[in-house]
TORPA-4810 file (N, C-alpha, C, O; in nm, 3 decimals):
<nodes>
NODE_1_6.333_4.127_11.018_6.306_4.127_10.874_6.172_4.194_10.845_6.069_4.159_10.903_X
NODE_2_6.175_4.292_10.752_6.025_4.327_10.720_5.965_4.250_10.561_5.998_4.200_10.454_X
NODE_3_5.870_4.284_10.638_5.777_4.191_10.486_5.716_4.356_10.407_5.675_4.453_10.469_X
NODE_4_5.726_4.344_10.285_5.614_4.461_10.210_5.509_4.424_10.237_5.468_4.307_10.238_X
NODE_5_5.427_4.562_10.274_5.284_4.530_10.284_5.224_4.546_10.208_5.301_4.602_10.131_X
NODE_6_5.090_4.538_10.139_4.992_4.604_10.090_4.914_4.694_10.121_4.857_4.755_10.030_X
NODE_7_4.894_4.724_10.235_4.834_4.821_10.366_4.929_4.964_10.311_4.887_5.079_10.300_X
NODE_8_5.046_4.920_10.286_5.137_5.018_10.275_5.091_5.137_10.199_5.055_5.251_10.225_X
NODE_9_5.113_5.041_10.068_5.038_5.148_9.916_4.901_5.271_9.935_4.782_5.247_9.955_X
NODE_10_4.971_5.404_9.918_4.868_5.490_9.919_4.761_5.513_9.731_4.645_5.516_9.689_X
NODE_11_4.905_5.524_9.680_4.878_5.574_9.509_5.007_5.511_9.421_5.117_5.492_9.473_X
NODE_12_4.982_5.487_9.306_5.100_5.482_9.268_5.044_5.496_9.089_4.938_5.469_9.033_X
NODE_13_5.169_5.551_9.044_5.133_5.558_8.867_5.253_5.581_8.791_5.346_5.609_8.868_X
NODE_14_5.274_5.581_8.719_5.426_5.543_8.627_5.503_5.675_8.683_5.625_5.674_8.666_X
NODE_15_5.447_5.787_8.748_5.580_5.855_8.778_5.563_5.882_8.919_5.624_5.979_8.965_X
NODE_16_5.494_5.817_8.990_5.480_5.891_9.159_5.454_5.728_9.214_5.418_5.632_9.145_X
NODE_17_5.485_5.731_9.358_5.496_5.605_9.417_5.463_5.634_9.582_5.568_5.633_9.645_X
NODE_18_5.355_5.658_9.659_5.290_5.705_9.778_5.291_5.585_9.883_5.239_5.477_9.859_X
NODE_19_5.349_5.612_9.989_5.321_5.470_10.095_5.327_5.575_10.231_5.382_5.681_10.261_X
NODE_20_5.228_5.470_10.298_5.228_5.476_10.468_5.333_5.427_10.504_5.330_5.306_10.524_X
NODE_21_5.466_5.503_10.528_5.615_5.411_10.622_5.594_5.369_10.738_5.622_5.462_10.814_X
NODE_22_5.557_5.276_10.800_5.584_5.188_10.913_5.704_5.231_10.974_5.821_5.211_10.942_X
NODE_23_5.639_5.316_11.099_5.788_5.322_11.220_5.887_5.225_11.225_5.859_5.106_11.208_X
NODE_24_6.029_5.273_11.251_6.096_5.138_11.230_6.155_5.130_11.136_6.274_5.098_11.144_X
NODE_25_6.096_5.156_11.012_6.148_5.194_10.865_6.263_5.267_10.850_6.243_5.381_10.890_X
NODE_26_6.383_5.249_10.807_6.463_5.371_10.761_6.408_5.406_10.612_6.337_5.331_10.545_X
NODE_27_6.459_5.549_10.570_6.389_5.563_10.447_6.562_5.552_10.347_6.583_5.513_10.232_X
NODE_28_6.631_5.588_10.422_6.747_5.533_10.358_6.856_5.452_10.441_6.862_5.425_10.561_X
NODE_29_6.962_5.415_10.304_7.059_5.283_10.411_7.137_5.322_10.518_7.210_5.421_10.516_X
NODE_30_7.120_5.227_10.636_7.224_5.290_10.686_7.346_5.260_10.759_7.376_5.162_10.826_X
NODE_31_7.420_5.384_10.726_7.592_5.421_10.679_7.679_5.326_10.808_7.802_5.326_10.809_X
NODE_32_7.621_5.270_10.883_7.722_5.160_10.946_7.681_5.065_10.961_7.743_4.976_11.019_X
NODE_33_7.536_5.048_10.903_7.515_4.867_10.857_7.423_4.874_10.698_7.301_4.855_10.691_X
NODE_34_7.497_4.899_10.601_7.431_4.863_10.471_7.358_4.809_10.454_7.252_4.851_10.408_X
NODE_35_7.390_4.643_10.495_7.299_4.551_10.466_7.118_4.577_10.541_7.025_4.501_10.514_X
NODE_36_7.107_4.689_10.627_6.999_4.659_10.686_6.879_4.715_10.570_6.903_4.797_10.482_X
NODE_37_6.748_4.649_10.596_6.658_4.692_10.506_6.617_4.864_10.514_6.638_4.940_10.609_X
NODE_38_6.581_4.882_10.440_6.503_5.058_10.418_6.427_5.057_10.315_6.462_4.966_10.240_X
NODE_39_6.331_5.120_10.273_6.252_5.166_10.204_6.267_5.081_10.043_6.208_4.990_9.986_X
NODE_40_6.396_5.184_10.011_6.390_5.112_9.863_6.416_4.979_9.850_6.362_4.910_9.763_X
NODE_41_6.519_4.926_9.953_6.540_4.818_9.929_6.416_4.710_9.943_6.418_4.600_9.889_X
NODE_42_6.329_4.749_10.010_6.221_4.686_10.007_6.063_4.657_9.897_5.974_4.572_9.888_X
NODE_43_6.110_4.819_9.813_6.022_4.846_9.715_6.038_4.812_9.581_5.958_4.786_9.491_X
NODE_44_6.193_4.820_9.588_6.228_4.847_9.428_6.218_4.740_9.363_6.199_4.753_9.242_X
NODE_45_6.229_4.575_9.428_6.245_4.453_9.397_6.072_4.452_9.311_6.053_4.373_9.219_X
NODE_46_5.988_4.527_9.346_5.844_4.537_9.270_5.778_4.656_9.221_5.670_4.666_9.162_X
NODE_47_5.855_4.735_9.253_5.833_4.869_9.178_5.913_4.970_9.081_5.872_5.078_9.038_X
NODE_48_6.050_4.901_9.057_6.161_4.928_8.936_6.231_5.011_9.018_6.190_5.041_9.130_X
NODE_49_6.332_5.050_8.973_6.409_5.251_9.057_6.312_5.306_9.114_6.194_5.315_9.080_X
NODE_50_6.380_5.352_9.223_6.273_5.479_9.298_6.406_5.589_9.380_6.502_5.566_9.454_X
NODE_51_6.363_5.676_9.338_6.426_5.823_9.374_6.391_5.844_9.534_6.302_5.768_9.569_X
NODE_52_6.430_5.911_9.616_6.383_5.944_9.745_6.393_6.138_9.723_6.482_6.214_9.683_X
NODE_53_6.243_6.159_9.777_6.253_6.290_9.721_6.289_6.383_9.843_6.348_6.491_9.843_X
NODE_54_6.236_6.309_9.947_6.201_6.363_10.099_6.230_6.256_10.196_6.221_6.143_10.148_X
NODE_55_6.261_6.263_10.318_6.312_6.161_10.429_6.174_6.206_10.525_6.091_6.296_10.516_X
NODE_56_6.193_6.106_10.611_6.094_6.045_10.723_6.178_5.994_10.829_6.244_5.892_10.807_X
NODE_57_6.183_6.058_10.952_6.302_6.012_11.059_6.242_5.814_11.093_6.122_5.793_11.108_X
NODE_58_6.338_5.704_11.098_6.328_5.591_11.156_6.187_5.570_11.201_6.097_5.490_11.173_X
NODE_59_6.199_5.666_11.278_6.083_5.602_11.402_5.966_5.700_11.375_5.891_5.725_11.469_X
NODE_60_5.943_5.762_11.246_5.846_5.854_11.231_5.763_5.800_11.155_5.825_5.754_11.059_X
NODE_61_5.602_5.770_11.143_5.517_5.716_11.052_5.444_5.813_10.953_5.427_5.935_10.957_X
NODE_62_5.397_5.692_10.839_5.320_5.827_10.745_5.352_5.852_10.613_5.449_5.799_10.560_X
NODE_63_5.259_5.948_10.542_5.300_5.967_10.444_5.464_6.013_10.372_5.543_6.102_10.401_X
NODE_64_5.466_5.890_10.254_5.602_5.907_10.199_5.611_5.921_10.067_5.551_5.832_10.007_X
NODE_65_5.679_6.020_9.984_5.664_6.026_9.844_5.776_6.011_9.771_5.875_6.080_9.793_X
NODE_66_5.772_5.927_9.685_5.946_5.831_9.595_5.894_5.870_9.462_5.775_5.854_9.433_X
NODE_67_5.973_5.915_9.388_5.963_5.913_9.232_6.006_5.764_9.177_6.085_5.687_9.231_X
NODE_68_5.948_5.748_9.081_5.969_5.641_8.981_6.084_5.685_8.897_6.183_5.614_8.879_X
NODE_69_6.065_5.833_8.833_6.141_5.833_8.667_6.270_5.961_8.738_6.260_5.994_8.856_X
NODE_70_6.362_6.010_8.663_6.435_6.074_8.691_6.406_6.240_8.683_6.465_6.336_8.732_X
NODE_71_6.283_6.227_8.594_6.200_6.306_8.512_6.170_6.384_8.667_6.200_6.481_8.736_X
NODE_72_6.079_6.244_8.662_5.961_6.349_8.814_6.040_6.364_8.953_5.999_6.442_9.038_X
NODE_73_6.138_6.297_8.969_6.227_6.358_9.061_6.293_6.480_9.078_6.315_6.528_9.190_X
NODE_74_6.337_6.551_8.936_6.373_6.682_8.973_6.207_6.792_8.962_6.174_6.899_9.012_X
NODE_75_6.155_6.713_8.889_6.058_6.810_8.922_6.003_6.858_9.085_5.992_6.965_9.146_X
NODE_76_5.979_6.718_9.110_5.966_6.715_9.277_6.055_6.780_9.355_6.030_6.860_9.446_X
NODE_77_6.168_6.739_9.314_6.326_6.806_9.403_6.227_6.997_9.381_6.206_7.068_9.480_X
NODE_78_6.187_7.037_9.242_6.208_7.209_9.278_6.077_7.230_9.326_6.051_7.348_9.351_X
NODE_79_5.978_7.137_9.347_5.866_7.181_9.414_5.911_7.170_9.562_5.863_7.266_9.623_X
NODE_80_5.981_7.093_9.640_6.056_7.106_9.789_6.175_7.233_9.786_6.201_7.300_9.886_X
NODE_81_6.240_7.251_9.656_6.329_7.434_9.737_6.246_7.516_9.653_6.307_7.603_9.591_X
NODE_82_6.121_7.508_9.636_6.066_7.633_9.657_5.974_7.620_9.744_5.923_7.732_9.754_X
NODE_83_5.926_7.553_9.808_5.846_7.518_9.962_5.696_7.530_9.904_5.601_7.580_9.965_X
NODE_84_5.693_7.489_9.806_5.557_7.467_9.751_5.496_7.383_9.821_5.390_7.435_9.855_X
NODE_85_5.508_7.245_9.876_5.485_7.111_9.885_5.398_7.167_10.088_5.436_7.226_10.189_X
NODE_86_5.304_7.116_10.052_5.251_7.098_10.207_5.240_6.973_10.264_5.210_6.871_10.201_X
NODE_87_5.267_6.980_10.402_5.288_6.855_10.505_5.239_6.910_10.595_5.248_7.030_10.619_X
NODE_88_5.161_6.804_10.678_5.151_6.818_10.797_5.137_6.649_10.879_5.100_6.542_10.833_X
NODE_89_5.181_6.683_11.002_5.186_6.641_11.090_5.118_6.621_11.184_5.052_6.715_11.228_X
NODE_90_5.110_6.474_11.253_5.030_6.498_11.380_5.125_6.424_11.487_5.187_6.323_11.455_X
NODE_91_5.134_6.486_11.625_5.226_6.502_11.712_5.171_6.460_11.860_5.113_6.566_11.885_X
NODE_92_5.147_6.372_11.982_5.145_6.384_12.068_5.291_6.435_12.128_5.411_6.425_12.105_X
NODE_93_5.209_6.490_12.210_5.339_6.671_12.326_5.345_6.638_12.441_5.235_6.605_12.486_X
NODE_94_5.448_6.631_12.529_5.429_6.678_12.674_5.344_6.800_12.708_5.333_6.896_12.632_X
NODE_95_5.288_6.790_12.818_5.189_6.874_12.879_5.044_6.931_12.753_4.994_6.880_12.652_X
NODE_96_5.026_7.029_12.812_4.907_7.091_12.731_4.912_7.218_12.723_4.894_7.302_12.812_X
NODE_97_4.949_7.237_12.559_4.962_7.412_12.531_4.846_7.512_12.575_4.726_7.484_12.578_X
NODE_98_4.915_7.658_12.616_4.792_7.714_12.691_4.736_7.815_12.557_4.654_7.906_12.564_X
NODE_99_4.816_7.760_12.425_4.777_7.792_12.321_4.684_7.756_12.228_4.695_7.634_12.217_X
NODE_100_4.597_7.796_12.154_4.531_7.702_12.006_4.619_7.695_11.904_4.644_7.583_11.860_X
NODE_101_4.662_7.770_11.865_4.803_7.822_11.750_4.856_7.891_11.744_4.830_8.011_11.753_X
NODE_102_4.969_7.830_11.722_5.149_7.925_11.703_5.189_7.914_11.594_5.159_7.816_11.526_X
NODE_103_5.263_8.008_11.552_5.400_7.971_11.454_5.528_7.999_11.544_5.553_8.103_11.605_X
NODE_104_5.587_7.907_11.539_5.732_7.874_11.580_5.843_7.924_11.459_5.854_7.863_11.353_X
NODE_105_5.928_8.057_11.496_6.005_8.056_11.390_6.185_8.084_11.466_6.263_8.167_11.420_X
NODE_106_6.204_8.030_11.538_6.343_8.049_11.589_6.409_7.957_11.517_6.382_7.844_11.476_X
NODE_107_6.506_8.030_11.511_6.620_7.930_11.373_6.665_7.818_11.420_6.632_7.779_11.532_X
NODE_108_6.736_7.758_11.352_6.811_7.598_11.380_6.915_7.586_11.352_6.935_7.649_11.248_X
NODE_109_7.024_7.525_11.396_7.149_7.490_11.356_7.166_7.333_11.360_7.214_7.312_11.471_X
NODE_110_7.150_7.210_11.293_7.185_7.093_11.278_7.347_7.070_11.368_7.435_7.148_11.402_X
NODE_111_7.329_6.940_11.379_7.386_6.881_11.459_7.453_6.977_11.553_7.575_6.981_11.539_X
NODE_112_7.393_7.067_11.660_7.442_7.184_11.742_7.482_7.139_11.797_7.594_7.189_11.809_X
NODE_113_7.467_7.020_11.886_7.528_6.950_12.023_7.617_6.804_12.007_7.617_6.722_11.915_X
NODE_114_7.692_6.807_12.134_7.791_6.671_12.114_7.670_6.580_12.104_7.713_6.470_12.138_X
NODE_115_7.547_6.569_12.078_7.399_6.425_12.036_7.397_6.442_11.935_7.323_6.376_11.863_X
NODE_116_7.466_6.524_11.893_7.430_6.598_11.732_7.277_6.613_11.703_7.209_6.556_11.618_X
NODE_117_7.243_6.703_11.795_7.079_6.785_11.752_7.079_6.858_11.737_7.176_6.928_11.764_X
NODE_118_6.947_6.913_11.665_6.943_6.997_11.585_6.891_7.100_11.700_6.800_7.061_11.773_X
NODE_119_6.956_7.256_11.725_6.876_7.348_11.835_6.908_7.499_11.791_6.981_7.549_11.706_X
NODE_120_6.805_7.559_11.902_6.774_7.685_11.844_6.885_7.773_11.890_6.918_7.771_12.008_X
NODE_121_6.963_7.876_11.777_7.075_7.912_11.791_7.017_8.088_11.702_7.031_8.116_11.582_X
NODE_122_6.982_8.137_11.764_6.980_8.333_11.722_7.097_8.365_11.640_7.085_8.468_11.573_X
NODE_123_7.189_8.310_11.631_7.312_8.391_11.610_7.361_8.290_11.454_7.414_8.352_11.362_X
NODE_124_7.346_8.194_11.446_7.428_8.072_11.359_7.315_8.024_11.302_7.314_8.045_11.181_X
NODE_125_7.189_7.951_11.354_7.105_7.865_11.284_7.016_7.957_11.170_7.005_8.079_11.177_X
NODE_126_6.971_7.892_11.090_6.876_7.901_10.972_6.756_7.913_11.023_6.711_7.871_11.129_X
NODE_127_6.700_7.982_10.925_6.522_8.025_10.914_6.479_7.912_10.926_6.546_7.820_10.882_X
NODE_128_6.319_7.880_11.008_6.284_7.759_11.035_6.153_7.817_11.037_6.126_7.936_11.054_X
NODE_129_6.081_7.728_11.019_5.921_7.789_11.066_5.845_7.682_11.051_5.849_7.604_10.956_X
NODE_130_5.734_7.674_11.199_5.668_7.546_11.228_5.499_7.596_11.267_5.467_7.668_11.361_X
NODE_131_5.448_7.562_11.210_5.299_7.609_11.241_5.203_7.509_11.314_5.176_7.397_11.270_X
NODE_132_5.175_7.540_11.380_5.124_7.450_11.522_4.970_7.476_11.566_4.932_7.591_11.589_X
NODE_133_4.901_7.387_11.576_4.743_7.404_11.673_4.723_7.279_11.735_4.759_7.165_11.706_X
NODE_134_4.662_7.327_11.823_4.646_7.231_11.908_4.491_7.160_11.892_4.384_7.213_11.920_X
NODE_135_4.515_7.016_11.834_4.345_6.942_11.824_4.301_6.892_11.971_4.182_6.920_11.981_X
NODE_136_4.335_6.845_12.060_4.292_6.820_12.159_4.354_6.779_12.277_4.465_6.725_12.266_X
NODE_137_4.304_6.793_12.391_4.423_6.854_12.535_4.387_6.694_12.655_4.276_6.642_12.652_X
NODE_138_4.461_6.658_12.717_4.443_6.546_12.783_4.538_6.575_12.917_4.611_6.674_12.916_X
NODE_139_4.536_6.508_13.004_4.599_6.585_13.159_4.705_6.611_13.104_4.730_6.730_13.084_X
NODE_140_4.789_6.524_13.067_4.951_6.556_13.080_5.016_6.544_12.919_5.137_6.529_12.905_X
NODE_141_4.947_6.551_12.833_4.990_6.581_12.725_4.839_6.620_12.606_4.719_6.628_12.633_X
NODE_142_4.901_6.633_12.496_4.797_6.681_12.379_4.826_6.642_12.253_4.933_6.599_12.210_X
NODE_143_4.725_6.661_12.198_4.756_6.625_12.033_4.753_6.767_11.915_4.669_6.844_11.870_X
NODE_144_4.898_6.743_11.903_4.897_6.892_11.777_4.859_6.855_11.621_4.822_6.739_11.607_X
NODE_145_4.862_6.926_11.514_4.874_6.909_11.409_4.979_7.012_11.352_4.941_7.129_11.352_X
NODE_146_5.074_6.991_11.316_5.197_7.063_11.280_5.239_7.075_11.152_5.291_6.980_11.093_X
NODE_147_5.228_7.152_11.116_5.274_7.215_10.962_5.452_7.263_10.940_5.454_7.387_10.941_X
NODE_148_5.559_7.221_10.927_5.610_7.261_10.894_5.656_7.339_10.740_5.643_7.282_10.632_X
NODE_149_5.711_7.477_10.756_5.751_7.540_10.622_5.814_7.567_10.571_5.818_7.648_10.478_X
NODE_150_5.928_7.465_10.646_6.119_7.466_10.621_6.163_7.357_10.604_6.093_7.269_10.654_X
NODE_151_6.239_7.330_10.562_6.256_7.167_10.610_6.408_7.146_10.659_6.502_7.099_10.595_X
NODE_152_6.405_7.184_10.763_6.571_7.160_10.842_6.513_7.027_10.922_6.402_6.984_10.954_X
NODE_153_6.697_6.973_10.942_6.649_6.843_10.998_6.606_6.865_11.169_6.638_6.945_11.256_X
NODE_154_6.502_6.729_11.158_6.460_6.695_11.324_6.361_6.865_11.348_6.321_6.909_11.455_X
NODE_155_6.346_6.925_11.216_6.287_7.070_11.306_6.146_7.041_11.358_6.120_7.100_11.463_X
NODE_156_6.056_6.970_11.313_5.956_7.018_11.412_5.979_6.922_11.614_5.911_6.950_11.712_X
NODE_157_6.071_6.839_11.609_6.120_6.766_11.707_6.186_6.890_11.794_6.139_6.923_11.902_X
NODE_158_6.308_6.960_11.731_6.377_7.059_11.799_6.291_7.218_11.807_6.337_7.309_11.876_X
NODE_159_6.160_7.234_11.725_6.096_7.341_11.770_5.993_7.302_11.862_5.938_7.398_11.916_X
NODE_160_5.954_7.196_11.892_5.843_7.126_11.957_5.950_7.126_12.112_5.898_7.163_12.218_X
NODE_161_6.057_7.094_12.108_6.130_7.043_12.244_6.164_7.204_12.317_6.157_7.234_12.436_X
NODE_162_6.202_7.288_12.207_6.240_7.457_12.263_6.119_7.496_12.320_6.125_7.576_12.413_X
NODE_163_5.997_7.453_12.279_5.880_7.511_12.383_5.798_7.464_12.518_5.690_7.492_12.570_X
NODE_164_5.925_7.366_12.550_5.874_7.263_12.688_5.762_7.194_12.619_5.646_7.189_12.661_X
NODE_165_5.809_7.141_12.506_5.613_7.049_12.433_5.737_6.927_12.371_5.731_6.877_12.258_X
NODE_166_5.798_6.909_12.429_5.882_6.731_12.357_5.742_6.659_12.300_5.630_6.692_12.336_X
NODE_167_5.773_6.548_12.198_5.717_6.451_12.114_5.713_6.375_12.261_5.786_6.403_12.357_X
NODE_168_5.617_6.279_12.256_5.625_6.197_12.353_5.727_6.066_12.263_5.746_6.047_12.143_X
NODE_169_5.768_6.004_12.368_5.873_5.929_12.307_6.034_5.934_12.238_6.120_5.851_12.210_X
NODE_170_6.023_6.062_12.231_6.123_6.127_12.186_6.261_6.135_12.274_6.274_6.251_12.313_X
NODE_171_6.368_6.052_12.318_6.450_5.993_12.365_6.581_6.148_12.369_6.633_6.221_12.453_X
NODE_172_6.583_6.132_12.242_6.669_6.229_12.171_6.692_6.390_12.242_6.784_6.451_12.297_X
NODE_173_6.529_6.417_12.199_6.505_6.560_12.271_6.450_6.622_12.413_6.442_6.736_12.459_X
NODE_174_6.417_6.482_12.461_6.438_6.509_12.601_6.324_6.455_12.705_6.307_6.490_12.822_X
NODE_175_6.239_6.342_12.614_6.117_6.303_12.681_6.101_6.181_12.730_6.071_6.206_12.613_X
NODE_176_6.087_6.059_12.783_6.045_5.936_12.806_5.937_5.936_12.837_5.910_6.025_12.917_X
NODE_177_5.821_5.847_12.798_5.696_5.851_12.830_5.696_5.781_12.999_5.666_5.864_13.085_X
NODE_178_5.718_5.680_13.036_5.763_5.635_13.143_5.745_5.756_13.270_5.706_5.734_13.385_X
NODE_179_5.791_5.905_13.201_5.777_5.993_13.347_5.648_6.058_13.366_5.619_6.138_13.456_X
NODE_180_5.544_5.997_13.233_5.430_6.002_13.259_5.345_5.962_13.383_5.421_5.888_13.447_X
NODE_181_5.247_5.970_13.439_5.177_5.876_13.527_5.053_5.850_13.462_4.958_5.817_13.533_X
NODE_182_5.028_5.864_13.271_4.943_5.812_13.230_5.007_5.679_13.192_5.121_5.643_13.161_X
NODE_183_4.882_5.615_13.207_4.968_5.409_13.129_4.953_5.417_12.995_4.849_5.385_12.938_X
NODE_184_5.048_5.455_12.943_5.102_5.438_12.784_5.209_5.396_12.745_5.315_5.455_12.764_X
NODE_185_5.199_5.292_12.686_5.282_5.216_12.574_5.364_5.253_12.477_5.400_5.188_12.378_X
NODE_186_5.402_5.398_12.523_5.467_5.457_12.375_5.620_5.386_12.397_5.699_5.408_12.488_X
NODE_187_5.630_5.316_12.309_5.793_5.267_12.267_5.849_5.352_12.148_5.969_5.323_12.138_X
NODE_188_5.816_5.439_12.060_5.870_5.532_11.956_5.853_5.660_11.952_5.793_5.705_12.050_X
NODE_189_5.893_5.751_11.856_5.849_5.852_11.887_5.699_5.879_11.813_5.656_5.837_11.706_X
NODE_190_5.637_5.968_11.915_5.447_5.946_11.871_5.464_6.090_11.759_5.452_6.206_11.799_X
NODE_191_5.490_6.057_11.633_5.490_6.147_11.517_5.465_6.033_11.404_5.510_5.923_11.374_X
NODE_192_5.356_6.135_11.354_5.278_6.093_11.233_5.263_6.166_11.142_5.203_6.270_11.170_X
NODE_193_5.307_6.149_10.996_5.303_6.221_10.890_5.194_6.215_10.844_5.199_6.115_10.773_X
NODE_194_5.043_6.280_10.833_4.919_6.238_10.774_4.891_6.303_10.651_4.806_6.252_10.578_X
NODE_195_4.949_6.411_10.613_4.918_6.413_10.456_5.066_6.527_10.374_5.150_6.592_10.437_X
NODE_196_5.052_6.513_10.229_5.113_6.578_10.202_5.032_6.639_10.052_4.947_6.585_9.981_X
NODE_197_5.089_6.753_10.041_5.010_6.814_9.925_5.097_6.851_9.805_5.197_6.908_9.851_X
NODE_198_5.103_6.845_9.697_5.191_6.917_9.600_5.163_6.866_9.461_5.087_6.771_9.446_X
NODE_199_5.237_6.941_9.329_5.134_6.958_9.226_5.203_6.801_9.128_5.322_6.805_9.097_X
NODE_200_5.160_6.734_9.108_5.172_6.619_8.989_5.263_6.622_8.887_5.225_6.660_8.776_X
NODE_201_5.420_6.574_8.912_5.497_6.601_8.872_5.511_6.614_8.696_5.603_6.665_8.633_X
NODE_202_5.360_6.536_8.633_5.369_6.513_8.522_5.231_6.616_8.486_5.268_6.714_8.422_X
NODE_203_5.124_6.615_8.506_4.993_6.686_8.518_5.003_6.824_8.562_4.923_6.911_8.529_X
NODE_204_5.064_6.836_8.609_5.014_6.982_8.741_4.964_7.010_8.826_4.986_7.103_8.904_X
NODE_205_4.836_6.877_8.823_4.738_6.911_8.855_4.768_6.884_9.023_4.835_6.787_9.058_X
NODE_206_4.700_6.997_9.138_4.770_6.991_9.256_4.684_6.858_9.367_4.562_6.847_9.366_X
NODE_207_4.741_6.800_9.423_4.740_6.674_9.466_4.764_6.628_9.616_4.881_6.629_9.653_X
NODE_208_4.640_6.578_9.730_4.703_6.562_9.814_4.716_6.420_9.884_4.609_6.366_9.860_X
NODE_209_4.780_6.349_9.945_4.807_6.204_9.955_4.783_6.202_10.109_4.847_6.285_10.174_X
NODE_210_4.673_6.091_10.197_4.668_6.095_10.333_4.721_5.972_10.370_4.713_5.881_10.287_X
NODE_211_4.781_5.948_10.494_4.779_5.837_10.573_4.738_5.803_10.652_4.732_5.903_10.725_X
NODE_212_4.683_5.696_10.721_4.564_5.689_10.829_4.665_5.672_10.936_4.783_5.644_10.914_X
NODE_213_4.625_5.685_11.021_4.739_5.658_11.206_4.756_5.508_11.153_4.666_5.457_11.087_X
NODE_214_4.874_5.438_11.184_4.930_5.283_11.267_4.848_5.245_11.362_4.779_5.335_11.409_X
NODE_215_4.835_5.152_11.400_4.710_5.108_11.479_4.797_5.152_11.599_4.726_5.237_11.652_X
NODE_216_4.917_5.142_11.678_4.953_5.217_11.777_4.930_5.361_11.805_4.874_5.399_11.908_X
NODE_217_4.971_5.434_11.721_4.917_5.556_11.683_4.791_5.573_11.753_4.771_5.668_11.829_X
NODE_218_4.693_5.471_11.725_4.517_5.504_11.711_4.518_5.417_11.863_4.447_5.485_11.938_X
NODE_219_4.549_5.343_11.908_4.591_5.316_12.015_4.599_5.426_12.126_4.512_5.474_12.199_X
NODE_220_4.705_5.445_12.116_4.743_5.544_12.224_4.639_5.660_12.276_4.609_5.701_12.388_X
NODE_221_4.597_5.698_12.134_4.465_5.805_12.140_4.326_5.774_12.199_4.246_5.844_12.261_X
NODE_222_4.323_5.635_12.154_4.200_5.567_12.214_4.187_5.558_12.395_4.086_5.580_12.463_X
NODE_223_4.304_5.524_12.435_4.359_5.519_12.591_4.339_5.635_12.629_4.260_5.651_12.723_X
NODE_224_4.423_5.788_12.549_4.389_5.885_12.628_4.276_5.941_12.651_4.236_6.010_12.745_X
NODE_225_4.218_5.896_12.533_4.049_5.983_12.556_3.970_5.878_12.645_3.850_5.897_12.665_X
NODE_226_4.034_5.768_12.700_3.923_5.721_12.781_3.984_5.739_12.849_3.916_5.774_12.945_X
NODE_227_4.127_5.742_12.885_4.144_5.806_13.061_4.085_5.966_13.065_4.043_5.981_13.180_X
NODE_228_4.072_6.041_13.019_4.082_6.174_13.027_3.887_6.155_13.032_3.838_6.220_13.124_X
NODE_229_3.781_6.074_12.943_3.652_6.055_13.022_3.668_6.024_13.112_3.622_6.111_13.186_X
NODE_230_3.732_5.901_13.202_3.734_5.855_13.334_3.775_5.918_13.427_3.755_5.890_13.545_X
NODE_231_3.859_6.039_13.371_3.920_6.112_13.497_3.782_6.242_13.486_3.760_6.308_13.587_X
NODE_232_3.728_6.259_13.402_3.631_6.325_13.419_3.500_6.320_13.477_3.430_6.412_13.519_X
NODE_233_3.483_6.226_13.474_3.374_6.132_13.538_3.382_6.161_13.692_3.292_6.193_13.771_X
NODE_234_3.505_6.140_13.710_3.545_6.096_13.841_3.577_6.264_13.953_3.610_6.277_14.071_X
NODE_235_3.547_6.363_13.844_3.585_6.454_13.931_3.459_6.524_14.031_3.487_6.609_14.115_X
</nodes>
């Protein structure tokens, strides 16, 4: 059972409604158990109707943005197909890119495989594009900040996994932390939505909303940077 938090609430005002989603969260119901909780069902009981403008995978944390009115929902809806809206991401990776920044643009085709994932297909999949740097490098994995500028599903998961850089935790696309030989606790996948940008569905005025890491999140990071001093120390 989840409880609403207060921790949750980023912003909120008669037409926009901002929360940190707690991994774990679905953002919508789901289709073979209704009854389980998600997002609205958890919000709406104190915050009236709420629209879902944008999804957040289960196990993904971070910034989330719900309309209140029907008004600011389509507005929102044409600020996402015209790719106005900025997001980014922060990502622990397998290994350590021998890169600072990429753009990733090999296309995607949704549900490509009998797992039904989403993968890179030249011939069939859609324009995709993922913009990538790398904030900081640790033995056996790193921390990106990832911009996506498409929004196909699972894409920065399936452009992150096409470059031998899996999400840690990421079950799906091909990683278990476990084959690590760092001691980490990752039970989800380590993706964090930390901000999003776009213009005020009622104002204009352009707007950006942050989320701080989950204390696991800040966790995990805390561990690697002290193994990665200790292994430095030690060399």
């Amino acid at each position: 059972m989840w409880e609403l938090s207060p921790h949750w609430l980023i912003y909120c005002d008669e037409h926009l409604l901002v929360i940190n989603k707690p991994a774990g969260l679905r953002v919508l119901p789901d289709g073979y158990h209704p009854e389980t909780e998600h997002v609205r069902s958890l919000l709406e009981p104190q915050y009236g109707r709420l629209w879902i403008v944008h999804r957040l995978d289960k196990d993904t944390s971070g910034v989330l943005l719900l309309a209140r009115s029907a008004c600011a929902h389509r507005a929102l809806n044409r600020q996402f197909d015209s790719r106005s809206v900025e997001k980014i991401y922060h990502a622990l990776v397998v290994g350590t890119p021998r890169w600072d920044e990429i753009t990733i643009t090999a296309p995607l085709r949704v549900n490509g495989d009998r797992r039904h994932r989403t993968v890179v297909d030249f011939e069939k999949g859609k324009p995709a594009i993922t913009l990538c740097k790398r904030l900081q490098s640790f033995k056996e994995c790193a921390l990106l900040s990832v911009q996506p500028k498409t929004g196909r599903t699972h894409q920065i998961r399936a452009h992150l996994a096409s470059l031998s850089h899996p999400i840690l935790g990421d079950s799906l696309y091909g990683f278990l932390p476990n084959r690590l030989s760092l001691p980490l606790p990752i039970e989800r996948l380590a993706l964090h939505a930390c901000s999003i940008q776009l213009n005020h569905p009622q104002t204009g005025e352009r707007v950006q909303f942050n989320a701080p890491y989950p204390s696991d999140f800040e966790n995990w990071l805390e561990q690697l940077r002290a193994f990665e001093q200790n292994r430095r120390k030690g060399e």
